[in-house]
Each structure stands twice: as structure tokens, then as C-alpha cells.
N, CA and C atoms as a LAMMPS dump frame, in Angstrom:
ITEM: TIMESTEP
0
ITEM: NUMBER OF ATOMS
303
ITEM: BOX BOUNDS ff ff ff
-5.0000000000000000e+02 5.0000000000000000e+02
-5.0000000000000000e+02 5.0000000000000000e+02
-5.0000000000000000e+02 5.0000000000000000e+02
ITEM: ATOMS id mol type element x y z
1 1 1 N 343.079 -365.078 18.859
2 1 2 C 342.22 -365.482 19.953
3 1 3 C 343.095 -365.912 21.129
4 2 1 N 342.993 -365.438 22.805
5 2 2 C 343.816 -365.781 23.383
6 2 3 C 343.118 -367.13 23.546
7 3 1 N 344.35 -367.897 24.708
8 3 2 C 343.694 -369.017 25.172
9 3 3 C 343.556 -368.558 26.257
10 4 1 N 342.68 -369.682 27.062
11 4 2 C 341.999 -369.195 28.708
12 4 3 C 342.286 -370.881 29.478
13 5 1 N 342.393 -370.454 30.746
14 5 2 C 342.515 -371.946 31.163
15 5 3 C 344.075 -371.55 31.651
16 6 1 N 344.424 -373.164 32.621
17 6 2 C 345.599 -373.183 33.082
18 6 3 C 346.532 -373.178 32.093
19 7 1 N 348.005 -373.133 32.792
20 7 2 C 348.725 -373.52 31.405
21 7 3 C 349.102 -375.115 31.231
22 8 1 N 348.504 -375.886 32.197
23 8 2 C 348.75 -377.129 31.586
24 8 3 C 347.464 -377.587 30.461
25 9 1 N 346.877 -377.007 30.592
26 9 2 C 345.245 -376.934 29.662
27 9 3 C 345.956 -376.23 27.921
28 10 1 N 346.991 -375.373 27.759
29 10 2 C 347.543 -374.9 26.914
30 10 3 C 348.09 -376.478 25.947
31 11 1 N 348.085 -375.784 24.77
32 11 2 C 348.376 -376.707 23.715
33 11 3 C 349.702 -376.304 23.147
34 12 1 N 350.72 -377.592 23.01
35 12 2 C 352.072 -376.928 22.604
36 12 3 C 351.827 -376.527 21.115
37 13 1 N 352.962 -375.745 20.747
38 13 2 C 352.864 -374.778 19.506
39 13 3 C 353.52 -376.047 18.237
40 14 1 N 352.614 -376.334 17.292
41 14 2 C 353.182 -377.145 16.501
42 14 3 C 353.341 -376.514 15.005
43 15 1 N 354.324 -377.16 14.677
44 15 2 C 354.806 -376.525 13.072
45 15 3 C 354.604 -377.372 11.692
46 16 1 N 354.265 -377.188 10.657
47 16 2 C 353.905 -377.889 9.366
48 16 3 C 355.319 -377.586 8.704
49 17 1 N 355.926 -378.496 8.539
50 17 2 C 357.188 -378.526 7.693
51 17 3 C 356.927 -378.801 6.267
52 18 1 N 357.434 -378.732 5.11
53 18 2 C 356.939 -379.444 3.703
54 18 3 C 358.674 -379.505 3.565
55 19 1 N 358.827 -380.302 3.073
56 19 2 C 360.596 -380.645 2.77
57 19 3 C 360.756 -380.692 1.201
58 20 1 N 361.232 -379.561 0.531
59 20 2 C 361.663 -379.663 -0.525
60 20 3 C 362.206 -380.985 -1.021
61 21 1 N 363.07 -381.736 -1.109
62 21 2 C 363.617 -382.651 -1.041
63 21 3 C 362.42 -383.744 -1.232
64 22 1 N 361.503 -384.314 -0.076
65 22 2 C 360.572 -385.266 0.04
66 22 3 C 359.307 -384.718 -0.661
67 23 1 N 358.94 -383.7 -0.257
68 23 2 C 357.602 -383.095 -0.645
69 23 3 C 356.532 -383.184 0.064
70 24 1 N 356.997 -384.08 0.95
71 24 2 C 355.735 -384.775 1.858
72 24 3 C 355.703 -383.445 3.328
73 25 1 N 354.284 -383.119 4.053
74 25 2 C 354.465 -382.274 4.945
75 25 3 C 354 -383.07 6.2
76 26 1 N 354.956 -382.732 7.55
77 26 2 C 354.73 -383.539 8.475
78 26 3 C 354.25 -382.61 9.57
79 27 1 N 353.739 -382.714 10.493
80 27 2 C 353.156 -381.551 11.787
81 27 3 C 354.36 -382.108 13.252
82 28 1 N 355.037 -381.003 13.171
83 28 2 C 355.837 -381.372 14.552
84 28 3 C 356.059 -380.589 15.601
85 29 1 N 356.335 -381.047 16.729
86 29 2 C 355.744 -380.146 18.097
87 29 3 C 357.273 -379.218 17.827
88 30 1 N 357.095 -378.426 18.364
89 30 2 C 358.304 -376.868 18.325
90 30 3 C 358.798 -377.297 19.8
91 31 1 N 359.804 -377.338 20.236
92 31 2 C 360.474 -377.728 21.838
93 31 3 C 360.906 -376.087 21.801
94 32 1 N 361.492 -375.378 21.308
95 32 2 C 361.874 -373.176 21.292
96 32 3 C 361.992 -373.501 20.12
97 33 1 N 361.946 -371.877 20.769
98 33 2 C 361.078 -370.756 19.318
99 33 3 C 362.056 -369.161 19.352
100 34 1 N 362.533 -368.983 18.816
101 34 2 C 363.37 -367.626 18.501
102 34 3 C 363.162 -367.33 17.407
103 35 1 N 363.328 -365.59 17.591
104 35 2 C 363.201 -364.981 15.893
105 35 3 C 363.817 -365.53 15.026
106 36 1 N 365.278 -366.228 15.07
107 36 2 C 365.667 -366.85 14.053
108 36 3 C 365.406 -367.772 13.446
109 37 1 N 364.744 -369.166 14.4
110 37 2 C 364.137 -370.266 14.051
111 37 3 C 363.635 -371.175 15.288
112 38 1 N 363.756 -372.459 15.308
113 38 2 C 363.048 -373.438 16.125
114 38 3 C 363.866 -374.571 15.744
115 39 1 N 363.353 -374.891 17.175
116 39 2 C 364.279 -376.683 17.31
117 39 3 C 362.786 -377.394 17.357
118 40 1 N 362.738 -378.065 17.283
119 40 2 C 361.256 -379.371 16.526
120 40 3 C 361.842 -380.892 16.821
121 41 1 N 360.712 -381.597 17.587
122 41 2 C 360.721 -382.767 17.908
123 41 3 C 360.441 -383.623 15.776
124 42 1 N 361.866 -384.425 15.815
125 42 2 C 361.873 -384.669 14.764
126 42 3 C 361.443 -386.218 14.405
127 43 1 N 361.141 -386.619 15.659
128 43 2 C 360.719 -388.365 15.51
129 43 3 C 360.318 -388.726 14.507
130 44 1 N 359.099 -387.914 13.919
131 44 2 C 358.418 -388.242 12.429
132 44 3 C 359.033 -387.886 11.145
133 45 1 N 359.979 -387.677 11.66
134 45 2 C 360.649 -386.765 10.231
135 45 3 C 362.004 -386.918 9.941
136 46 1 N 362.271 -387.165 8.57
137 46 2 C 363.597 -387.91 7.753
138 46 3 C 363.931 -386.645 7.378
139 47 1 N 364.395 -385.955 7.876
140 47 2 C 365.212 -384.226 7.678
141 47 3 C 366.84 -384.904 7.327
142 48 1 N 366.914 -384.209 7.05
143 48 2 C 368.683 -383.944 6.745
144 48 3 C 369.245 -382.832 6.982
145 49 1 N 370.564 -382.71 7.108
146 49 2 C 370.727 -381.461 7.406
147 49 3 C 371.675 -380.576 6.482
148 50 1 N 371.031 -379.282 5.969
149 50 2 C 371 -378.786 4.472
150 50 3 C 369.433 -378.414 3.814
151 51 1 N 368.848 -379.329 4.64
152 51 2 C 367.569 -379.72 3.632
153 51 3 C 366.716 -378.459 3.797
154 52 1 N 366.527 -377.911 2.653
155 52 2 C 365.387 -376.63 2.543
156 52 3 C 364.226 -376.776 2.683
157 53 1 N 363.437 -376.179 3.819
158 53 2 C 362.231 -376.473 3.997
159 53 3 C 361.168 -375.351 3.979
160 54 1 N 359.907 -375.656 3.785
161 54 2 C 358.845 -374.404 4.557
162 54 3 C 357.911 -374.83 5.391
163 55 1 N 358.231 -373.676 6.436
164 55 2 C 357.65 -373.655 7.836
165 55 3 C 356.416 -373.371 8.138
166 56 1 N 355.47 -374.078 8.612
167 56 2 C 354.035 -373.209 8.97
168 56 3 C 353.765 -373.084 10.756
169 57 1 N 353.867 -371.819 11.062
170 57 2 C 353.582 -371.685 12.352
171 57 3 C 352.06 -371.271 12.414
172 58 1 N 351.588 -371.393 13.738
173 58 2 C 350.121 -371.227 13.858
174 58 3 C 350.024 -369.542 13.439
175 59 1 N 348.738 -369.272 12.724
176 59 2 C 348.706 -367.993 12.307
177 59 3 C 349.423 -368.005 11.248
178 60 1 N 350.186 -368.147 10.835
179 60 2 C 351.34 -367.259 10.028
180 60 3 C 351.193 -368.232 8.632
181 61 1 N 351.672 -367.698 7.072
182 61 2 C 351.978 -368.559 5.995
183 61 3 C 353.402 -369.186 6.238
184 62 1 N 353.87 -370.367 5.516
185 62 2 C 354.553 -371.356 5.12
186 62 3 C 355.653 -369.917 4.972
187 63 1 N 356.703 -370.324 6.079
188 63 2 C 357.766 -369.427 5.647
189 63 3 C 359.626 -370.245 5.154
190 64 1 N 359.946 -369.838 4.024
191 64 2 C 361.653 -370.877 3.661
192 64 3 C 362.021 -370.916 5.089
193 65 1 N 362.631 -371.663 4.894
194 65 2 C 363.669 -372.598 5.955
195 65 3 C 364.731 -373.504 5.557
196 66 1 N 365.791 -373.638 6.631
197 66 2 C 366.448 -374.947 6.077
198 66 3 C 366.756 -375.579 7.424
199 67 1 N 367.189 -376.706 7.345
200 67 2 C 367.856 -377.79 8.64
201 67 3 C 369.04 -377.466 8.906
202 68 1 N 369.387 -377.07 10.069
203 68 2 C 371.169 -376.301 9.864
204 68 3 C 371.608 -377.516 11.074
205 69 1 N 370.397 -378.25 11.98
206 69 2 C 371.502 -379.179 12.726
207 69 3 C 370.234 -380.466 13.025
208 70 1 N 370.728 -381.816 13.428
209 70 2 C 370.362 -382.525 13.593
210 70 3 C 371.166 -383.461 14.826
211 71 1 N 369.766 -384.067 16.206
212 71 2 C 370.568 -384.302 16.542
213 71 3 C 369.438 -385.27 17.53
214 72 1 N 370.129 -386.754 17.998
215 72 2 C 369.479 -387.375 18.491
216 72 3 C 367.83 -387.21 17.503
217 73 1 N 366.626 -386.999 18.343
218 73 2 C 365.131 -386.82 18.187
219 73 3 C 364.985 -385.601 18.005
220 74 1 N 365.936 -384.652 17.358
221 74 2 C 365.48 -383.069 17.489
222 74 3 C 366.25 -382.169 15.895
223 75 1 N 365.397 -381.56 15.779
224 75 2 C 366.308 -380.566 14.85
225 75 3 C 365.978 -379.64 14.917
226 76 1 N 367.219 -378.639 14.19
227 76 2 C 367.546 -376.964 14.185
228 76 3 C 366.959 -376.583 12.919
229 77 1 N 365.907 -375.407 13.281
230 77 2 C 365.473 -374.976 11.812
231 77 3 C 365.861 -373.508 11.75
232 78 1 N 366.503 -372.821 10.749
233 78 2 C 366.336 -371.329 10.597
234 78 3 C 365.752 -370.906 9.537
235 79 1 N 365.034 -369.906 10.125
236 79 2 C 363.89 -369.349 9.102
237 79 3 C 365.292 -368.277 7.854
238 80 1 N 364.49 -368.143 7.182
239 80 2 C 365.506 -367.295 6.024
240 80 3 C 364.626 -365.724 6.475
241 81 1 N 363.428 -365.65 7.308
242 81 2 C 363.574 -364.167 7.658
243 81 3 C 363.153 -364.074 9.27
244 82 1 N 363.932 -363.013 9.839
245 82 2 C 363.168 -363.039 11.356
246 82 3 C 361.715 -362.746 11.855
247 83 1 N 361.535 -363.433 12.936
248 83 2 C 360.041 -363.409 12.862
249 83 3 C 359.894 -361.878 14.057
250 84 1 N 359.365 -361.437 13.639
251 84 2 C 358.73 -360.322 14.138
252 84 3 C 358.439 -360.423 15.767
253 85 1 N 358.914 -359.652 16.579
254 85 2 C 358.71 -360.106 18.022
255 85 3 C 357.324 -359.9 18.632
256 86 1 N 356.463 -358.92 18.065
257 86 2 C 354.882 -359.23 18.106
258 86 3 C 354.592 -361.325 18.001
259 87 1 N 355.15 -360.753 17.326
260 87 2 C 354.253 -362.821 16.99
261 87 3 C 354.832 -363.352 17.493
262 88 1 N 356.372 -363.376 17.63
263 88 2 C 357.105 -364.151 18.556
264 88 3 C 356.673 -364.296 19.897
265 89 1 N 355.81 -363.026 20.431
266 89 2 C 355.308 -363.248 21.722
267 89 3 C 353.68 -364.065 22.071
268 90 1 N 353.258 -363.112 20.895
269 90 2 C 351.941 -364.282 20.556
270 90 3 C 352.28 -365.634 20.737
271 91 1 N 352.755 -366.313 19.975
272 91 2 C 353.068 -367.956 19.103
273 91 3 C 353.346 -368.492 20.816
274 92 1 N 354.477 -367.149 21.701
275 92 2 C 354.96 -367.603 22.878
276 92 3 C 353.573 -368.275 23.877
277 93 1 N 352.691 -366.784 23.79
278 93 2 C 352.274 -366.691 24.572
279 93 3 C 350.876 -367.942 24.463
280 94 1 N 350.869 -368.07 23.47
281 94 2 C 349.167 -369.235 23.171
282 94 3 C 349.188 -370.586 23.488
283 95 1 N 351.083 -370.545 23.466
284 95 2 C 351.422 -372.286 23.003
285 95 3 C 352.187 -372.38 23.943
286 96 1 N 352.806 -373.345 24.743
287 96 2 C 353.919 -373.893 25.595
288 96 3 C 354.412 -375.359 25.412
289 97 1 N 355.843 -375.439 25.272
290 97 2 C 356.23 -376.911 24.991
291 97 3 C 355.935 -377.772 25.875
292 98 1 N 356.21 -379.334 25.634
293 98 2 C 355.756 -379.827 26.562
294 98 3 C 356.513 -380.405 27.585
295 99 1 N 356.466 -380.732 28.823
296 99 2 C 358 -380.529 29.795
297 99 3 C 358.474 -381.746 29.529
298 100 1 N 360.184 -381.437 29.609
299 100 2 C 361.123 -382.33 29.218
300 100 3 C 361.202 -383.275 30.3
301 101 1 N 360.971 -384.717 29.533
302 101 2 C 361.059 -386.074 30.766
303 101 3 C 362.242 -385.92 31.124
């Protein structure tokens, strides 16, 4: 479904993490998005880095992941497969981060 409306009316693209490790799943806003993975506002979240995770992007199933960096309020996720640039443009096109203070 597209969205309609300005793009400040747009909703940023958020991700469902489940952390192997914790088990617990947290919802966190995506800051980019590349076929390989996403950097994610990590405020809510006790990640480590190593830590194997699965990813839920809007649309899509829970895909492996792991934490490859951590840093300040943010972390590096790479998916274990690339995401398809159809959806990559979708996910682009529905959702927008939200601007950096």
C-alpha cells in the first residue's frame, strides 16, 4: 500500500529485533537501510556486538542478523542475506528516518 500525504506526514521505517542471546524483541527506528543491513537507533536495546539477531522489516519475515558495530545510541546490523532492491526501494520509499538534531 503506498503512503499518500507529505513526507513529513510519512512514518519512519521501524525494525523488530529478537536477540538470540536475550530473547526479548524490541521495535527500533532504522536511521539507513542498505541491501546489506541497517544502522538502528539503539536506546532501547542492550545489543552487543557479535550478538545474533532476527530482523523484522515492515512487510517482510524475521530475517538472521548479527551486531557487527556499536556505537554511542546506534548500531550496525548485517543481514546474513541481501535484501532485494525491489523492497529496498519500497521499505525506502513508504518510510523516511527521522531528521538528525
Amino acid at each position: 500500500m503506498a503512503q499518500t500525504g507529505t513526507p513529513d506526514q510519512t512514518k519512519p521505517l521501524m525494525a523488530k529485533c529478537r536477540s538470540s542471546r536475550t530473547g526479548g524483541v524490541v521495535e527500533l527506528e532504522v536511521l539507513d537501510l542498505s541491501p546489506i543491513g541497517c544502522m538502528v537507533d539503539r536506546r532501547a536495546w542492550t545489543a552487543r556486538v557479535d550478538d545474533r539477531v532476527l530482523v523484522k522489516l515492515e512487510g517482510l519475515t524475521y530475517m538472521p542478523a548479527s551486531v557487527i558495530w556499536i556505537e554511542d545510541e546506534r548500531a550496525g546490523i548485517m543481514f546474513e542475506e541481501l535484501l532485494y532492491e525491489p523492497v529496498l526501494a519500497r521499505l525506502r520509499g513508504a518510510c523516511v528516518p527521522r531528521k538528525a538534531a
